[in-house]
N, C-alpha and C positions, 0 to 999 in steps of 0.2 A: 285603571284609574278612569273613571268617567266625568265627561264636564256635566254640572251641575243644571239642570232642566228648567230652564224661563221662571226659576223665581219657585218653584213647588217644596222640593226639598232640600234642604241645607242639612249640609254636618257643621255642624261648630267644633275646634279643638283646642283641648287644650296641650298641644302637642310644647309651644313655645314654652310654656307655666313647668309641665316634666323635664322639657331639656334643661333649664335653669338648675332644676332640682338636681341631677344628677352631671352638670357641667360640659353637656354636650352641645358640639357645634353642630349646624345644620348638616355642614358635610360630614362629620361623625357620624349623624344619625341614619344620613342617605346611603352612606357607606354600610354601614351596617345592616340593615333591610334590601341591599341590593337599587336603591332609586338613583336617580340624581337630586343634585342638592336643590335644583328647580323645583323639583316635585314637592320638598321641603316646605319649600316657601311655598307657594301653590295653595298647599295643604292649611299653612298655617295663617295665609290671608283670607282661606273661605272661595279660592279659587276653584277647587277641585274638590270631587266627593272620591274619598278612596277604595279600591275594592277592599273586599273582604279579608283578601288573600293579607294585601299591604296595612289594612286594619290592624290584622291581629300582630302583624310580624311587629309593626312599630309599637303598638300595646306590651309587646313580649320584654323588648328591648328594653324600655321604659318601667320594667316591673310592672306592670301594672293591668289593666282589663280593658278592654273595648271601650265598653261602658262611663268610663272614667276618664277616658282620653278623650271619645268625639260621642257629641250630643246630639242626639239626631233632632232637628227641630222642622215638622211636618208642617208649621201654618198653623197650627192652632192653638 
């Protein structure tokens, strides 16, 4: 998990919108990908850009694809 660089790149998620959908709690989710529920929230204030590694695992959990969960928005 890496902090987010003076403003350049954001991930956006919609990690909060998936958990809804399938009734999971933050610590559910953290539990299940291995994090803590901090890294959860983190994630889902736009605090943190997640690796790839934790991308895909929460994607997986989530049914769903990378793509579809966090938006990479570069600035332009």
């Amino acid at each position: 998990m890496a902090l987010q660089s003076k403003g350049r790149h954001h991930v956006k998620t919609r990690i909060k919108e998936f958990r809804a959908r399938y009734d999971l709690t933050q610590e559910e989710l953290a539990k299940k990908v291995g994090v803590r529920r901090e890294t959860i929230v983190f994630l889902e204030k736009g605090k943190y850009n997640p690796s790839l590694k934790l991308a895909y695992d929460i994607a997986k959990v989530l049914n769903s694809n990378i793509e579809e969960v966090f938006i990479f928005d570069d600035g332009t």
